[in-house]
C-alpha positions as CSV (number, residue, x, y, z in Angstrom):
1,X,21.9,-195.5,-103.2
2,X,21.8,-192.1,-104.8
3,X,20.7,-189.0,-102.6
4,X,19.9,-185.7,-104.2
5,X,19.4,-182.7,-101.8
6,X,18.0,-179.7,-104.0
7,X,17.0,-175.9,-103.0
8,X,17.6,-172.3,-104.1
9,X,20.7,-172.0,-102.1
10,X,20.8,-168.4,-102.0
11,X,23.5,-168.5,-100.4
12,X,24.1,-171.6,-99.1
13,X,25.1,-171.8,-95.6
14,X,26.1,-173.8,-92.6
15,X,22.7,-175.6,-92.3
16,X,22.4,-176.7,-95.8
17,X,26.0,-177.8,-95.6
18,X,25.5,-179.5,-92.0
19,X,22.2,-181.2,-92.7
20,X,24.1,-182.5,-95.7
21,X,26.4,-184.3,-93.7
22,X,24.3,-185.5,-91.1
23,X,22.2,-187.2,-94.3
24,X,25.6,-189.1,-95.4
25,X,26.0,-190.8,-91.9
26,X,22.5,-191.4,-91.2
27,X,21.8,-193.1,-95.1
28,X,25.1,-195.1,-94.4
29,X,26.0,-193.4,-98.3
30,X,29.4,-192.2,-99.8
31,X,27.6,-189.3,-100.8
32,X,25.3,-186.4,-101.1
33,X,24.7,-184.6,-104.7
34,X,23.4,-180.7,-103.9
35,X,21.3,-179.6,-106.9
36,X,20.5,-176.0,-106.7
37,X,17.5,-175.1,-108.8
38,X,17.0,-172.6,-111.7
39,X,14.2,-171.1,-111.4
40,X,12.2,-171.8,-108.0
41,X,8.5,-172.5,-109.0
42,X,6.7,-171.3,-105.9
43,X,8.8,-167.9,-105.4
44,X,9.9,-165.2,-107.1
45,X,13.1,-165.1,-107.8
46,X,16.6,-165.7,-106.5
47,X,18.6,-163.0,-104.9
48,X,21.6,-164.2,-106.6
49,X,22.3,-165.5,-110.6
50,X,22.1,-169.2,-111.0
51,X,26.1,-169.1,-112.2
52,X,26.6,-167.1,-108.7
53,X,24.4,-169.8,-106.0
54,X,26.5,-172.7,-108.3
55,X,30.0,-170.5,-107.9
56,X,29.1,-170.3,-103.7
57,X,28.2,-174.0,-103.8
58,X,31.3,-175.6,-105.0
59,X,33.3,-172.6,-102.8
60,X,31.7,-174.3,-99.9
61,X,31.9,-177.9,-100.4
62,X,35.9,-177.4,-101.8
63,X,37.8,-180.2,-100.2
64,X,34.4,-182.1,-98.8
65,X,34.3,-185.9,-100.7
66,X,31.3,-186.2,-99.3
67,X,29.4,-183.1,-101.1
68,X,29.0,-182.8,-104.8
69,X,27.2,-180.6,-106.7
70,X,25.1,-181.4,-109.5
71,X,24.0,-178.3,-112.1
72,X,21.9,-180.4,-114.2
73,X,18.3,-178.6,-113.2
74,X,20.5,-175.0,-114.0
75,X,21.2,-176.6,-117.6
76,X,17.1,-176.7,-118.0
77,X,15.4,-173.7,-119.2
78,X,12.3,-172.6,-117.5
79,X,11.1,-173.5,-113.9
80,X,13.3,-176.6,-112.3
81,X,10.3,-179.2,-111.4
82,X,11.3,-182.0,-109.0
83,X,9.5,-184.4,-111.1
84,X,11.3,-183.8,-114.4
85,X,14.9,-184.2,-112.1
86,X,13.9,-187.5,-110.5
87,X,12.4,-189.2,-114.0
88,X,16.0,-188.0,-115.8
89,X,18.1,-189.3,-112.8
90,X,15.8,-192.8,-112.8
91,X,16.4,-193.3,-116.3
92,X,20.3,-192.9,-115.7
93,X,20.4,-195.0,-112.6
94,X,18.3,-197.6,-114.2
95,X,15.0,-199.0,-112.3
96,X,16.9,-201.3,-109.3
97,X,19.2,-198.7,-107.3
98,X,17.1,-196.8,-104.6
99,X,17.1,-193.0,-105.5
100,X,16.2,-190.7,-102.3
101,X,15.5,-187.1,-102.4
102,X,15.5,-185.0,-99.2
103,X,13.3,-182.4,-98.2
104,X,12.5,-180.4,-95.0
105,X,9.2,-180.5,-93.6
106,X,7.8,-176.8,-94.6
107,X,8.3,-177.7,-97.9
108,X,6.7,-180.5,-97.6
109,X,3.9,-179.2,-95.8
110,X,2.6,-177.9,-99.4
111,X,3.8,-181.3,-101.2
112,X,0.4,-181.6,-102.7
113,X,1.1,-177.8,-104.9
114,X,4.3,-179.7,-106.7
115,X,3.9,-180.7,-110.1
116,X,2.9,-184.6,-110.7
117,X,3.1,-185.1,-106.7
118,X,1.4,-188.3,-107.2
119,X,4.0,-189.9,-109.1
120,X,6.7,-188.2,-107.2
121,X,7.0,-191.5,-104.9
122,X,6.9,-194.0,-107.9
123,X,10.4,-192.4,-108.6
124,X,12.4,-191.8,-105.3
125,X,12.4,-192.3,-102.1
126,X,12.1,-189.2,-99.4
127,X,13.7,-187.9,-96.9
128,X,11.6,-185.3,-94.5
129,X,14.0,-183.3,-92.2
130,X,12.9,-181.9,-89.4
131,X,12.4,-177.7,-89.5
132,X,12.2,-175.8,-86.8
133,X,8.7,-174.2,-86.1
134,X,7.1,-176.5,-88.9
135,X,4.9,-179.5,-88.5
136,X,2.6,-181.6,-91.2
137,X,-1.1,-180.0,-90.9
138,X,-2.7,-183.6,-89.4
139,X,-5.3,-184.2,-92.1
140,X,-3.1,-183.0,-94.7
141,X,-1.8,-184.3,-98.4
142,X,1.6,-184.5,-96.7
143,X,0.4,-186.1,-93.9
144,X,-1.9,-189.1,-95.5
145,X,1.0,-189.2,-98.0
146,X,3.4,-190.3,-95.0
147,X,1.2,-192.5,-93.2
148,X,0.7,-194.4,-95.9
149,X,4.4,-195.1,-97.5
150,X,6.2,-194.4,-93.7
151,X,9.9,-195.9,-93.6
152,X,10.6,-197.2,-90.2
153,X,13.8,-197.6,-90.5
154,X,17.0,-196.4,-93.1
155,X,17.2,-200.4,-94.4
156,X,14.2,-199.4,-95.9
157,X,15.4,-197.5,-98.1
158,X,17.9,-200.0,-99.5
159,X,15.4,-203.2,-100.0
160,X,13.4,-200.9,-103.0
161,X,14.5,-198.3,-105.7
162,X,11.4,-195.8,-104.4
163,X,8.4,-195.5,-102.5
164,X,9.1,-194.8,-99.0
165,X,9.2,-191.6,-96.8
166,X,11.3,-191.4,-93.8
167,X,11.3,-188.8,-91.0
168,X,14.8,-187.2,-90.3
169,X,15.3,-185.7,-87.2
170,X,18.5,-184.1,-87.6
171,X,20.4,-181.9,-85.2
172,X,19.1,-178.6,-86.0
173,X,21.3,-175.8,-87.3
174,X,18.3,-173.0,-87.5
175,X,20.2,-170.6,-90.0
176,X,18.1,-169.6,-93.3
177,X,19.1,-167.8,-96.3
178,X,16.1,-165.5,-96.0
179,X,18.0,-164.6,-92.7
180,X,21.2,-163.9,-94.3
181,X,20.0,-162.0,-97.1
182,X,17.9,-160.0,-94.8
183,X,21.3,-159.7,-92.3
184,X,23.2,-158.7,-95.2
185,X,21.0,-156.1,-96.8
186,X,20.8,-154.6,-93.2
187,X,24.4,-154.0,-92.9
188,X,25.2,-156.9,-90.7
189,X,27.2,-159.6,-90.2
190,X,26.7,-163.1,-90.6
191,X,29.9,-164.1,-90.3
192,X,29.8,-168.0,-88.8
193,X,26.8,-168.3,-90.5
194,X,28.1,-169.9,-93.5
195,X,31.2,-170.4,-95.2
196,X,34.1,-167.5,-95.2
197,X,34.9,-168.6,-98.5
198,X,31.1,-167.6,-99.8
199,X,30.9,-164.7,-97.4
200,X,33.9,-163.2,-99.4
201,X,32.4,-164.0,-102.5
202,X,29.3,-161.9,-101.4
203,X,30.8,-159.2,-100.9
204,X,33.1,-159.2,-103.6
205,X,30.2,-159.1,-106.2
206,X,27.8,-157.2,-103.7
207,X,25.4,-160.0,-103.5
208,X,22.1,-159.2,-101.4
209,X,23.0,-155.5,-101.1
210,X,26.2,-156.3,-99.7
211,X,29.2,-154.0,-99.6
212,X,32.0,-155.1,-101.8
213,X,34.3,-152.5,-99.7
214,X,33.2,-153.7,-96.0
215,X,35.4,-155.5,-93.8
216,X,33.1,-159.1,-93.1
């Protein structure tokens, strides 16, 4: 089984890195591929380069078998679409081995605005974590979407390449980047909150209106 975790990861943090983890023991997989995005379709923007989120990413997961990184989407030029990821990673896996992408619930609250949604499934599995504060509209795309390819249980997952959606309840870490950022520009300290080795980074390069000369 192949899992692919993907987001901005600007920065990434303890709850990115946790989650990631938790994913690992609960697929029953050797490992977890991270695949930060280029350029986020539904916002504007990333408060940090592409070569910077990809430098913090492989600070963080130094010495962690279990997490890999995988840059391909910051290689594309233009927008990173899920779609185009999942049909280039089916054609290297071939059609048999299961492919499973994870996703938290808010984002998949607005799965019906992603491009090609439909077909989405055909290609991968999913994975819906648990987010605090954020449930499935009933009545919704993402809703009628689950009911109708639910997962019971992780095994699943193994007995086709794609097709099914599970529900993750993972122990929650509520930490987001928006937070940090936010924390950061404000002068304050999010130490704890991810990584030392990423938290030096930021300030290093000044990342998020950070101080390069401030004691973090």
């Amino acid at each position: 089984m192949h899992v692919i975790y993907g987001g901005t990861f600007d920065p990434i943090h303890h709850g990115h890195l946790r989650l990631a983890l938790e994913v690992v023991d609960a697929l029953q997989v050797e490992r977890v591929n991270l695949v930060p995005c280029h350029i986020p379709p539904h916002r504007s923007g990333t408060g940090a380069t592409s070569a910077q989120r990809l430098e913090m990413i492989c600070l963080a997961i130094e010495g962690e078998a279990r997490l890999c990184v995988d840059d391909r989407e910051l290689q594309r030029a233009g927008a990173s679409y899920t779609a185009d990821t999942l049909r280039q990673l089916r054609h290297e896996l071939g059609p048999h081995q299961p492919l499973v992408m994870v996703v938290g619930t808010d984002a998949f609250a607005s799965f019906d605005q992603w491009r090609e949604w439909r077909g989405i499934p055909e290609l991968a599995h999913i994975v819906v974590v648990s987010r605090p504060g954020s449930e499935l509209p009933e009545g919704s795309a993402a809703s009628c979407l689950l009911d109708e390819r639910r997962a019971e249980t992780v095994s699943d997952l193994w007995q086709a390449p794609a097709g099914k959606i599970l529900e993750f309840d993972s122990p929650l870490i509520d930490i987001s980047a928006t937070g940090i950022r936010q924390r950061i520009s404000g002068g304050h300290s999010v130490r704890y909150l991810l990584p030392d080795s990423v938290l030096q980074r930021i300030h290093e390069q000044g990342l998020y209106g950070a101080c390069p000369d401030r004691n973090f």
